[in-house]
N, C-alpha and C positions, 0 to 999 in steps of 0.2 A: 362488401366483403367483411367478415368477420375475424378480427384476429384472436386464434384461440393460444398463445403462447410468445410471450417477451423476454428473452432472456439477454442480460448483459454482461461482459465481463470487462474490469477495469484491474490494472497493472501498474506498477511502480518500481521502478528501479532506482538503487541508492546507490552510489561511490559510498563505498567501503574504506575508501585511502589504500594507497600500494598496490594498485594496478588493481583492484579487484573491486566487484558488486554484487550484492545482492537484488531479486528480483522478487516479488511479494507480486500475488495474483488472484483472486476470487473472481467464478462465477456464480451468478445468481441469477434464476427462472422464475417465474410467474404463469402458472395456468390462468387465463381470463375466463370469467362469467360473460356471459352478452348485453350483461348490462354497464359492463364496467369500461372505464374512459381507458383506454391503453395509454393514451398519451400521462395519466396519473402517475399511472403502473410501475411506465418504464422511468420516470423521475423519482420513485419512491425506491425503485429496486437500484439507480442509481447512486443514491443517499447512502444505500446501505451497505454498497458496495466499496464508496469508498471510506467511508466508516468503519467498515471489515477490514482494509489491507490498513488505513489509519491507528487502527488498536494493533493488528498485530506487529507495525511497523518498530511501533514505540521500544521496546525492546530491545532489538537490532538498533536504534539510533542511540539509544543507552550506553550500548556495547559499543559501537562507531567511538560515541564520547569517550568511554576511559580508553580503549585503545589508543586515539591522537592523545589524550593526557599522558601515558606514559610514554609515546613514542617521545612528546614533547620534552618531557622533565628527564629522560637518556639522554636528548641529544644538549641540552645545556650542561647537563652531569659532565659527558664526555668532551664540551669544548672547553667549561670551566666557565659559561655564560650567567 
């Protein structure tokens, strides 16, 4: 049997802090030639996949960070800590 098509998709969900998340998600396909290893394939479209939601995560975890900073530096502001 020849497989002519490996598609994967791989997901990430983050806590956000304050009851909420985000959710980051790429699919990625491959047509195969009849000579090629699928089992390659599907490890390389994996890599790249999570590579993919990895770069756009960055960001969003950026943003994560100053938010808990400033929730941080209120809530000492407002005990006097």
């Amino acid at each position: 049997m020849h497989i002519k098509t490996i598609a994967v998709t791989y997901g990430r969900k983050w806590n956000m802090g304050d009851y909420e998340s985000a959710h980051l998600e790429t699919a990625v396909w491959a047509d195969l030639d009849e000579d090629e290893d699928a089992e390659v394939v599907m490890n390389e479209l994996w890599t790249f996949a999570k590579a993919a939601v990895k770069e756009e995560s960055l960001p969003l975890l950026q943003h994560r960070e100053r938010l808990n900073g400033e929730g941080l530096a209120a809530s000492k502001h407002i005990t006097g800590g």
